[in-house]
N, C-alpha and C positions, 0 to 999 in steps of 0.2 A: 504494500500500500504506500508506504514510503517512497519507492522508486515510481509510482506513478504519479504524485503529485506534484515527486519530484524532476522528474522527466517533464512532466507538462507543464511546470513553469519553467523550466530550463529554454522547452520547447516557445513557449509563447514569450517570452522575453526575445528568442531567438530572429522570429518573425515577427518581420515588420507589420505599424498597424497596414491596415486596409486603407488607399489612398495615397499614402505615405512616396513609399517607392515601388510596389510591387503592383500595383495595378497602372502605372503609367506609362507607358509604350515598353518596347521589349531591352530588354538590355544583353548585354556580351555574355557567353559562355563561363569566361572568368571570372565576370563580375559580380554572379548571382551569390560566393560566397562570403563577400563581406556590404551588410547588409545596408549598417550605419556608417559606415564611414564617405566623406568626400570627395577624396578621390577616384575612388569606383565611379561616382554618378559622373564625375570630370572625366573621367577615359571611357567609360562607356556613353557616353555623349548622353545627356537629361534626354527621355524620348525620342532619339534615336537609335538606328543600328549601327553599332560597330563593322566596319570594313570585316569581310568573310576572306581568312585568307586558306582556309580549307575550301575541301571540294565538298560540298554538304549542299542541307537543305537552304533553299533560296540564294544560294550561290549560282555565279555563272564565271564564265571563262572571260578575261579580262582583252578587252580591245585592241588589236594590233595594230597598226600603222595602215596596213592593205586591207583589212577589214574595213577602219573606218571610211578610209577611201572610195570603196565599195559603195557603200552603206549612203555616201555625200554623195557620189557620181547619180545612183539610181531617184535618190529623193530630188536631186536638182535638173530639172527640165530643160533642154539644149538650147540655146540662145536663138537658134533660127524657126524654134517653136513661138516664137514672139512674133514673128513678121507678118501674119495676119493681122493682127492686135493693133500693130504698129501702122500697117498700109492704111485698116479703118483710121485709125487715128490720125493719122497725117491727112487723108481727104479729109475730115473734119474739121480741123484746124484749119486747111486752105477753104472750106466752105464759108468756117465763120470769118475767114481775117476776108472774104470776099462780102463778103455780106457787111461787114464792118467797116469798112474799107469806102464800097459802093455806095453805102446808104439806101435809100428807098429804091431807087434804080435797078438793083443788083437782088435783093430780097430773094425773088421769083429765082435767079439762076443758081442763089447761095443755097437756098430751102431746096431742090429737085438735086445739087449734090450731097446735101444733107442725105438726103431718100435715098439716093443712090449710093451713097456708106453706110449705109445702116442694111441695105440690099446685100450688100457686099461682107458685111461683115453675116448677118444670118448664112448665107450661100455657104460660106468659109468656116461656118459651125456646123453647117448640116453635113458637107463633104470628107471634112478633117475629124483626124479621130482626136481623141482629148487632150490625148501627150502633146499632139502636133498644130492644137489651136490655139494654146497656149492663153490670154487672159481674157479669148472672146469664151472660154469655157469657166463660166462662175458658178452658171446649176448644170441642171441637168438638159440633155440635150435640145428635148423637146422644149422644154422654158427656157433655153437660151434663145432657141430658132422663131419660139412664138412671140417673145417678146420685142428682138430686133427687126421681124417681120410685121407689127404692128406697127412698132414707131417710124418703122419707114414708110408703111401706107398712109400713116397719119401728115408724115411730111410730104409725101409725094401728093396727096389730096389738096394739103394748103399749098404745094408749091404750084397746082394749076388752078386754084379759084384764086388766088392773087390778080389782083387786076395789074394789066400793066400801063405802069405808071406812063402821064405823057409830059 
Protein backbone atom coordinates (compact mmCIF):
# COMPACT_ATOMS: atom_id res chain seq x y z
CA UNK A 1 0.00 0.00 0.00
CA UNK A 2 2.86 2.08 0.78
CA UNK A 3 4.45 1.63 -2.71
CA UNK A 4 1.23 2.73 -4.32
CA UNK A 5 0.72 5.99 -2.84
CA UNK A 6 3.90 6.15 -3.10
CA UNK A 7 4.49 5.55 -6.62
CA UNK A 8 1.40 7.67 -7.51
CA UNK A 9 2.75 10.62 -6.09
CA UNK A 10 6.04 10.06 -7.37
CA UNK A 11 4.16 9.60 -10.60
CA UNK A 12 1.89 12.69 -10.48
CA UNK A 13 4.41 15.05 -9.32
CA UNK A 14 6.35 13.53 -12.39
CA UNK A 15 3.76 14.61 -14.84
CA UNK A 16 3.20 17.79 -15.87
CA UNK A 17 -0.26 19.52 -15.01
CA UNK A 18 -2.68 19.33 -18.17
CA UNK A 19 -2.06 22.55 -20.37
CA UNK A 20 1.18 23.13 -18.96
CA UNK A 21 3.44 21.54 -21.43
CA UNK A 22 2.09 18.36 -22.49
CA UNK A 23 -0.98 19.12 -24.35
CA UNK A 24 0.75 21.99 -26.54
CA UNK A 25 1.97 20.92 -29.93
CA UNK A 26 4.34 17.93 -30.12
CA UNK A 27 7.65 18.04 -28.98
CA UNK A 28 11.33 16.08 -29.64
CA UNK A 29 11.87 12.53 -28.94
CA UNK A 30 14.50 13.69 -26.38
CA UNK A 31 12.79 16.19 -24.87
CA UNK A 32 9.72 14.21 -23.50
CA UNK A 33 12.08 13.27 -20.59
CA UNK A 34 12.69 16.29 -18.66
CA UNK A 35 9.45 17.78 -18.15
CA UNK A 36 10.17 21.10 -16.05
CA UNK A 37 12.89 22.39 -17.12
CA UNK A 38 13.67 25.36 -19.82
CA UNK A 39 15.76 24.37 -21.89
CA UNK A 40 13.88 21.32 -23.22
CA UNK A 41 10.96 23.69 -24.37
CA UNK A 42 14.02 26.01 -25.93
CA UNK A 43 15.56 23.03 -28.05
CA UNK A 44 12.42 21.50 -28.73
CA UNK A 45 11.13 24.64 -30.01
CA UNK A 46 7.49 25.82 -27.76
CA UNK A 47 4.82 24.15 -30.39
CA UNK A 48 6.82 23.10 -32.76
CA UNK A 49 8.62 20.01 -34.29
CA UNK A 50 12.14 19.44 -33.92
CA UNK A 51 14.18 18.96 -37.30
CA UNK A 52 13.73 14.65 -37.82
CA UNK A 53 17.04 13.66 -38.59
CA UNK A 54 16.07 9.99 -38.57
CA UNK A 55 14.20 8.15 -41.01
CA UNK A 56 10.81 7.78 -39.05
CA UNK A 57 7.50 8.73 -38.94
CA UNK A 58 6.71 12.19 -40.62
CA UNK A 59 10.00 12.37 -41.86
CA UNK A 60 11.12 12.80 -45.55
CA UNK A 61 14.22 12.61 -47.45
CA UNK A 62 15.95 16.05 -47.52
CA UNK A 63 16.08 18.27 -50.93
CA UNK A 64 18.88 18.09 -53.30
CA UNK A 65 20.07 20.61 -55.52
CA UNK A 66 18.49 18.65 -58.99
CA UNK A 67 15.42 17.90 -57.15
CA UNK A 68 14.62 21.29 -56.20
CA UNK A 69 15.40 22.36 -59.72
CA UNK A 70 13.10 19.98 -60.96
CA UNK A 71 10.47 20.67 -58.78
CA UNK A 72 11.03 25.15 -59.87
CA UNK A 73 11.47 24.14 -63.61
CA UNK A 74 7.87 22.02 -63.68
CA UNK A 75 5.89 24.68 -61.38
CA UNK A 76 7.27 27.70 -63.50
CA UNK A 77 5.57 28.05 -66.88
CA UNK A 78 7.80 28.83 -70.07
CA UNK A 79 8.10 32.41 -70.88
CA UNK A 80 6.74 32.05 -74.53
CA UNK A 81 3.46 30.72 -72.72
CA UNK A 82 2.93 34.46 -72.04
CA UNK A 83 2.67 35.62 -75.68
CA UNK A 84 -0.90 35.33 -76.08
CA UNK A 85 -1.51 37.39 -72.92
CA UNK A 86 0.89 39.66 -74.20
CA UNK A 87 -0.27 40.17 -78.08
CA UNK A 88 -4.17 40.60 -76.21
CA UNK A 89 -2.49 43.04 -74.34
CA UNK A 90 -0.41 45.14 -76.52
CA UNK A 91 -3.72 45.42 -79.04
CA UNK A 92 -5.38 46.87 -76.18
CA UNK A 93 -3.07 49.31 -75.19
CA UNK A 94 -2.71 50.56 -78.85
CA UNK A 95 -6.75 50.53 -78.89
CA UNK A 96 -6.81 52.78 -75.94
CA UNK A 97 -3.75 55.09 -76.48
CA UNK A 98 -5.92 55.30 -80.14
CA UNK A 99 -8.83 56.13 -78.78
CA UNK A 100 -7.07 58.58 -76.25
CA UNK A 101 -5.14 59.95 -78.58
CA UNK A 102 -8.00 60.59 -81.34
CA UNK A 103 -10.75 61.65 -79.17
CA UNK A 104 -14.32 61.44 -80.37
CA UNK A 105 -13.05 60.86 -83.88
CA UNK A 106 -11.24 57.76 -83.29
CA UNK A 107 -13.84 56.08 -80.50
CA UNK A 108 -15.80 53.97 -83.24
CA UNK A 109 -12.13 52.45 -84.63
CA UNK A 110 -10.56 52.35 -80.94
CA UNK A 111 -13.87 50.35 -79.59
CA UNK A 112 -14.01 47.55 -82.93
CA UNK A 113 -10.01 46.95 -81.83
CA UNK A 114 -11.17 46.69 -78.57
CA UNK A 115 -13.66 43.76 -79.81
CA UNK A 116 -11.36 42.48 -81.96
CA UNK A 117 -8.76 41.79 -78.68
CA UNK A 118 -11.00 40.43 -76.78
CA UNK A 119 -11.91 38.01 -80.15
CA UNK A 120 -8.41 37.23 -80.12
CA UNK A 121 -7.77 36.68 -76.83
CA UNK A 122 -11.04 34.19 -76.29
CA UNK A 123 -9.89 32.36 -79.89
CA UNK A 124 -6.27 31.80 -78.09
CA UNK A 125 -8.01 30.21 -74.89
CA UNK A 126 -10.39 28.19 -76.77
CA UNK A 127 -7.25 26.73 -79.03
CA UNK A 128 -4.28 26.67 -76.48
CA UNK A 129 -4.05 24.33 -73.86
CA UNK A 130 -3.58 25.91 -70.35
CA UNK A 131 0.28 25.58 -69.95
CA UNK A 132 0.43 27.29 -73.26
CA UNK A 133 -2.11 30.22 -72.65
CA UNK A 134 -0.49 31.28 -70.03
CA UNK A 135 -2.52 34.40 -68.18
CA UNK A 136 -5.52 34.47 -70.66
CA UNK A 137 -6.07 31.18 -68.46
CA UNK A 138 -7.51 32.44 -64.91
CA UNK A 139 -10.64 29.94 -64.78
CA UNK A 140 -11.71 27.41 -66.38
CA UNK A 141 -11.96 27.14 -69.99
CA UNK A 142 -15.32 27.50 -70.80
CA UNK A 143 -15.43 30.86 -68.33
CA UNK A 144 -12.53 32.08 -69.79
CA UNK A 145 -13.92 31.74 -73.48
CA UNK A 146 -17.44 32.85 -72.23
CA UNK A 147 -16.49 35.73 -70.64
CA UNK A 148 -13.94 37.29 -73.22
CA UNK A 149 -16.48 36.39 -75.94
CA UNK A 150 -19.08 38.50 -74.23
CA UNK A 151 -17.13 41.47 -73.62
CA UNK A 152 -16.02 41.46 -77.14
CA UNK A 153 -19.75 41.30 -78.56
CA UNK A 154 -20.49 43.84 -76.07
CA UNK A 155 -17.68 46.04 -77.78
CA UNK A 156 -18.17 45.03 -81.12
CA UNK A 157 -22.12 46.05 -80.61
CA UNK A 158 -21.03 49.62 -79.20
CA UNK A 159 -18.38 49.88 -81.67
CA UNK A 160 -21.12 49.81 -84.64
CA UNK A 161 -24.05 51.89 -83.03
CA UNK A 162 -21.43 54.72 -82.47
CA UNK A 163 -22.56 57.33 -84.66
CA UNK A 164 -19.95 58.75 -86.79
CA UNK A 165 -18.98 61.75 -85.67
CA UNK A 166 -18.90 64.65 -88.59
Amino acid sequence: MGDTAGGGAASSAATPRRGAAAGRGSRAPGAAADHGSRASDTAAGRGSRAPDTAAGRGSRAPDTAAGRGSRAARAKPPRAAQLPYLFVLAITIGALAWIWQGGIQHAKEGTLALAGAMFIGALARLVLPKPRAGMLASRRRLVDVVCLAALAVGLLVAGLVLPIPS
